[in-house]
N, C-alpha and C positions, 0 to 999 in steps of 0.2 A: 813180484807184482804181476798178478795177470791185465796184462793191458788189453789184451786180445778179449779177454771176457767183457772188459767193461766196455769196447769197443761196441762188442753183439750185441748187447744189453741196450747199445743205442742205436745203433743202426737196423738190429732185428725189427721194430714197429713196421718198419717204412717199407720193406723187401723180405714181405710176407709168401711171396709165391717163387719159386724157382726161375730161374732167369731161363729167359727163353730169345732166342737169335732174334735182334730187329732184321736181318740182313740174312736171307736162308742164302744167297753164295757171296759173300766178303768181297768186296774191291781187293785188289792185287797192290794195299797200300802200304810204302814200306816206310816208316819216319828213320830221318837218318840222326840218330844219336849220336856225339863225340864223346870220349872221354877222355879229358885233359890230366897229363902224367900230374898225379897230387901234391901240393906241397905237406911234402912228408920228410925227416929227419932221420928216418928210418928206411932199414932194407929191407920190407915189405909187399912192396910193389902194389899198395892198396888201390890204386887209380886200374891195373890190368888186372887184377882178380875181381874188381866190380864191373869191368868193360865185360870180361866174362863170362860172369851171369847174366848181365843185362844180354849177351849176346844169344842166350839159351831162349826168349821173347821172339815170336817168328812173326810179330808186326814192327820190329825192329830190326833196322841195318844199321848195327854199333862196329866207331871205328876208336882205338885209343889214337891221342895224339901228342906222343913225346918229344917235339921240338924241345930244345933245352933253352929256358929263360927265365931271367928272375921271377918268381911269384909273392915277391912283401906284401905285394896289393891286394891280395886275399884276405888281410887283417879283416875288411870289411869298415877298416878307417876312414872318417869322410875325405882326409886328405890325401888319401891314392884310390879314393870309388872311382875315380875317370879314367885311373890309370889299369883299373882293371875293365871298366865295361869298354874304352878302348880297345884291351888286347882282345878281349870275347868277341867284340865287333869282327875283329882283324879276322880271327880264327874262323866265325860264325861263313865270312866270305870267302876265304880259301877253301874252307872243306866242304860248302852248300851245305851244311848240319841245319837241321830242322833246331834242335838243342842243343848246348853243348854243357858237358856237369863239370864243374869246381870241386873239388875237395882239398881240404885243409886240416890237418893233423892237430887237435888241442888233445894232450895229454895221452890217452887211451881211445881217442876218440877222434872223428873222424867229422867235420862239418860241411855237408854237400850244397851247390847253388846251383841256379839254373839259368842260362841265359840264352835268349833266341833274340833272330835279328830285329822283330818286330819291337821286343819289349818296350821300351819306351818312344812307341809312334799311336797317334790316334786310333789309327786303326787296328790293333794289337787285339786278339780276340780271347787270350788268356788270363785269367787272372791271378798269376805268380808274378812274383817279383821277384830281381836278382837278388835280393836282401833275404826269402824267406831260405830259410834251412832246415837242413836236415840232421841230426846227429847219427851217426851207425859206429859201431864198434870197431875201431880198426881192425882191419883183416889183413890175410894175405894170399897169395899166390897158393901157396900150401897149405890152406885150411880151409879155403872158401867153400868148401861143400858143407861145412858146420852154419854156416851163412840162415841166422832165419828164413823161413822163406815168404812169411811175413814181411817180412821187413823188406825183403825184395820185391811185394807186391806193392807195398806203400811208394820207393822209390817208381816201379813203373808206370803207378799211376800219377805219381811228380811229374814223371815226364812226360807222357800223354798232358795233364794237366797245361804243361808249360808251352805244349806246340799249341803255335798260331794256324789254324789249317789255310791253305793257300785256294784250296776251289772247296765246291759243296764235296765233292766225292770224300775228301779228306776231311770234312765237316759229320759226315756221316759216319763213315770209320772212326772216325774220334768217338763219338757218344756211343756207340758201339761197344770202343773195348771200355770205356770208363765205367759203364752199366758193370760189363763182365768184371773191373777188378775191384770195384763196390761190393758185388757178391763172392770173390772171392776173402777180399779183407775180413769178411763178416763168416768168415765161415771156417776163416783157419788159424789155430791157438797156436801157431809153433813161437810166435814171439815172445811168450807170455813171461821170459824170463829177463825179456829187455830192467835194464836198470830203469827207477821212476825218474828218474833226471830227466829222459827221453820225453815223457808226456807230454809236457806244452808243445813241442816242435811236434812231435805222431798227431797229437791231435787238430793242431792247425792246418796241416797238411790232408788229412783228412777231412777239412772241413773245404778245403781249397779243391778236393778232389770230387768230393758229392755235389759241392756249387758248380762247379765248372759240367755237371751232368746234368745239373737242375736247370743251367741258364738255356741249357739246349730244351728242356721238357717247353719252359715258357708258360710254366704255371706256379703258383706257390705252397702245392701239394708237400715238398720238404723241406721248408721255411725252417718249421721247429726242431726238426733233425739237426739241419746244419746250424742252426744255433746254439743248440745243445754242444754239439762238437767244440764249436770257438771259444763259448763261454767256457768249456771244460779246460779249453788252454788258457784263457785269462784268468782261471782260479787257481792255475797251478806258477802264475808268472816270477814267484820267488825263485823257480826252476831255472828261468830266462839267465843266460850268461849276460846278454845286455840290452840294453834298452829298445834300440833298434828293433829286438825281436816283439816286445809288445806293440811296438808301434805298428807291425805287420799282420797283428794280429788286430788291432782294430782295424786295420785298412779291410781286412776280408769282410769284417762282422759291417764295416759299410758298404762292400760290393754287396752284401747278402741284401741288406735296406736297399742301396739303390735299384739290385734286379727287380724287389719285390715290387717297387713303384709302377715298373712297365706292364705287372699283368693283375695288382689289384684293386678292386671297385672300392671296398668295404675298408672305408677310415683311411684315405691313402694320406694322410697329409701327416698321422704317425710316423709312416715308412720314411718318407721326405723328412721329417725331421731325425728321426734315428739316424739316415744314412750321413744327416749334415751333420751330428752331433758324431760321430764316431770317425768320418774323415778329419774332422777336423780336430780330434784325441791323436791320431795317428800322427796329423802333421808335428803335433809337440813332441814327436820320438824321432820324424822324420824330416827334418827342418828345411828350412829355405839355401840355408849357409853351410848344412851338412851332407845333405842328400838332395840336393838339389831337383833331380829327375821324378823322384817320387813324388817330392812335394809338389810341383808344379805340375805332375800331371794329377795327383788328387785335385788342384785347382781346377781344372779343368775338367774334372766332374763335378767339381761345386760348382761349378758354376753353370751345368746343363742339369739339376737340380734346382737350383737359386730358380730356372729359366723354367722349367717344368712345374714348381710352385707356382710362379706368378701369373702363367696361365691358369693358372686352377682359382688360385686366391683374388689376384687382380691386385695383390700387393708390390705397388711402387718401389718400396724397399729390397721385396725380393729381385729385380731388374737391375737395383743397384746392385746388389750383392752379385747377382750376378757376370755383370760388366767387371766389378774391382777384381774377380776370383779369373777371369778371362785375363786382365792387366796382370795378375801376379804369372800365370802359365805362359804368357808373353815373354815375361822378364829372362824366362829359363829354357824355351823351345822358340829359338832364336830362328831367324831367315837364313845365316850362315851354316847355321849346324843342321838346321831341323828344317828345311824350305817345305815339306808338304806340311808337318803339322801346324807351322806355322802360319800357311795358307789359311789352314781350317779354321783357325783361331780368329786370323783377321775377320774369317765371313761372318764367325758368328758374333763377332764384336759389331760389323757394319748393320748385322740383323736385328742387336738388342740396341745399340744407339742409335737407330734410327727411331725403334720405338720410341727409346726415351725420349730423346729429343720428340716427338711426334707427342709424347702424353705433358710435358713441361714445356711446350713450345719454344724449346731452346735451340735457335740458330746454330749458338756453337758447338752445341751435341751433336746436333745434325751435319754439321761441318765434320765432325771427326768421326761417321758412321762412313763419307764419301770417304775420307782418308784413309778407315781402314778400307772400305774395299776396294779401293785405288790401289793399296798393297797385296791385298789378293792377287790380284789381274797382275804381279813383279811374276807369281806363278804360274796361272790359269789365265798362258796368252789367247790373244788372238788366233796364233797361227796352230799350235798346241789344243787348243779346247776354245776351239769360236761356238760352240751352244753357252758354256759356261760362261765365257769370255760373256756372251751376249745379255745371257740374265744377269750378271753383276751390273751391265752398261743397265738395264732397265732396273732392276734397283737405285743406279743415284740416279738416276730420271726422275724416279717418283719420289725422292728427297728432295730434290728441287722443285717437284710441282709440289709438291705439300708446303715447304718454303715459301714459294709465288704464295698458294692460299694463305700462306698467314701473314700474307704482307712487305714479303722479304723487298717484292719490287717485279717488276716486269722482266727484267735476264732470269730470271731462274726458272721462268714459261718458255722462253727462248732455248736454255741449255738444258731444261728437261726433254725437250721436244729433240735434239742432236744425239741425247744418250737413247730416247727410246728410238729414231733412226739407225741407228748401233746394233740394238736388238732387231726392231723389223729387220735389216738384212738378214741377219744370221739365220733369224724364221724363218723367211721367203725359200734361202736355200737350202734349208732341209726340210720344207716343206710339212711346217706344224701349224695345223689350221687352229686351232682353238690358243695358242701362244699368238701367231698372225690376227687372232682378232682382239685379241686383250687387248696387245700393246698399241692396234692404228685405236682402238676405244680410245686408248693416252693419249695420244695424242690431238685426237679431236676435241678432247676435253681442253689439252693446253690450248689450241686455235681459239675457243672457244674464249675461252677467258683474255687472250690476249685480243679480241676481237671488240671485247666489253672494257678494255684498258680507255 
């Protein structure tokens, strides 16, 4: 099977001219790769002859790491997925690794993951997940110069893919080399003898690898590329060993809908339904009770979709969906485990319920818009982030004066006016003239009306 040809065939349209340096002298940046000794049954030593070659990569600082420990958790089973993003966690901090790779031996064959420390926090700028794989041919110590080198370009841009950059400098050097191994992938047949089994994972991964270059472009110029790509793995998913893996592969084909949303004019409300129709394909592979992580953070992009429709649409409905799809990412990026994304979640819940409440004149909505951002603030103190700290105080300020106007009663002119005093200080002392006059506006407004009580 030439997979390499059919590769060119797809990727040729779009990287029509020669690759030419965004960056004429490189940042001095070095991603630090791990490679975890593999769970292998064998005397191969396949985890150091892949640390190996990835180490031959000179924007790579690859270390192997053979601590000796159990690895069952690599099944990819939802009953020890904790037990593995746990130990990656653990490693992820001992070693400062930018990524660190999994591999696991089925038969002849060798299944690679990828995990970084960011993976499942809001702020996460990659779009892999510890679930997506790789298959490669078991190797070893002794043969690796037979190694595609294909195939080695696919794994290195896995892992470019999977780093979360930490400043712009590392934002830059990223798209950089991912441009560089786009044009390499496209240009070199040595894998062409890979078995077709490979397909759906090559080409997923290869769709993960061009998005993850496109998100940085910020245009929708290879929309159809990388569609081309995923769909070509979801036509081969009889390939898929298990379900899990189609399920990652709609999860990409809705990153690809949801990035398109941010940069297109023409019919966006296609894109917005494509991205909800295919995250929400993904969740039925990638469940609430099995993969917990994933699924709940796809919720949490339905639900800043849900949010991004209903300003476009003005549909009611979509505010709900939204709100419910924020409740279920609640349930699973808890304040104990997860206290920043958690944070995030609550603001954007006090943001959409207060709407609501504010469009069905419901009191009790409005009540549980302050409550959540009353939980924010467990976060985003006072003494920690007093601007933030201050704009949450003036958001339930003006849930309470919108309350007063609808009747609520005269305290809630009273306790509006104390939350936006909250805010004025925090203004006054950093010295923000145009926030300084918004909020004394609030409050003249609350006098105002209490004046007319």
């Amino acid at each position: 099977m030439k997979i390499l040809s059919r590769l060119k065939d797809i990727l040729f349209p779009v990287i029509e001219q020669k690759i030419t340096d965004e960056i004429e002298n490189c940042p001095p940046v070095l991603f630090r790769i791990g490679v975890v000794e593999f769970a292998d049954n064998t005397d191969a030593e396949s985890g150091l002859a892949l640390a190996r070659l990835l180490g031959n990569f000179d924007d790579l600082k690859v270390f192997y790491f053979d601590e000796p420990f159990g690895k069952n958790f690599l099944n990819l089973e939802s009953r020890t997925i904790f037990d593995l993003i746990d130990k990656g966690q653990d490693i992820l901090d001992k070693t400062k690794a930018d990524v660190i790779i999994w591999g696991y031996r089925e038969e002849d064959k060798i299944r690679l993951n990828f995990q970084t420390g960011k993976q499942y926090e809001y702020e996460d700028k990659s779009f892999v997940s510890l679930l997506d794989s790789i298959y490669i041919p078991a190797i070893s110590a002794a043969n690796s110069a037979f190694f595609p080198q294909a195939l080695l370009n696919l794994i290195h841009g896995a892992v470019i893919s999977a780093v979360s950059p930490a400043n712009s400098e590392s934002r830059i050097y990223r798209r950089y080399l991912l441009k560089k191994i786009i044009n390499e992938l496209s240009t070199d047949n040595s894998a062409k003898k890979l078995p077709f089994e490979y397909l759906p994972y090559t080409m997923n991964f290869l769709g993960i690898i061009y998005l993850s270059y496109a998100a940085e472009q910020g245009n929708g110029q290879n929309f159809k590329t990388i569609y081309n790509l995923l769909n070509t793995a979801l036509k081969h998913q009889d390939r898929l060993t298990t379900p899990i893996h189609l399920g990652c592969i709609y999860y990409h084909l809705a990153q690809l809908y949801d990035s398109a949303t941010l940069y297109t004019t023409r019919n966006p409300s296609s894109y917005f339904k494509g991205a909800i129709e295919y995250y929400r394909r993904a969740q039925k592979y990638l469940g609430k009770y099995s993969y917990p992580y994933d699924y709940g953070y796809i919720s949490y992009k339905l639900a800043g979709l849900f949010f991004s429709y209903w300003k476009q649409k003005e549909d009611i409905q979509a505010l709900r969906d939204a709100v419910f799809q924020l409740r279920e990412a609640e349930k699973i990026y808890t304040y104990a485990l997860f206290p920043a994304f958690w944070a995030e979640i609550q603001g954007k819940l006090g943001q959409m319920l207060a709407l609501l409440g504010s469009f069905t004149k419901s009191a009790e909505i409005s009540e549980l818009a302050v409550a959540a951002y009353q939980n924010r603030q467990k976060v985003i103190s006072e003494k920690r982030y007093p601007l933030e700290w201050g704009k949450i105080q003036e958001n339930i300020g003006e849930i309470h004066y919108h309350l007063g106007q609808n009747g609520a009663g005269k305290s809630y002119f009273e306790e509006a006016m104390e939350y936006f005093h909250d805010a004025l200080y925090m203004y006054e002392n950093a010295q923000l003239p145009d926030e300084i006059k918004k909020v004394r506006n609030s409050i003249a407004k609350c006098r105002q009306y209490l004046r007319n009580k």
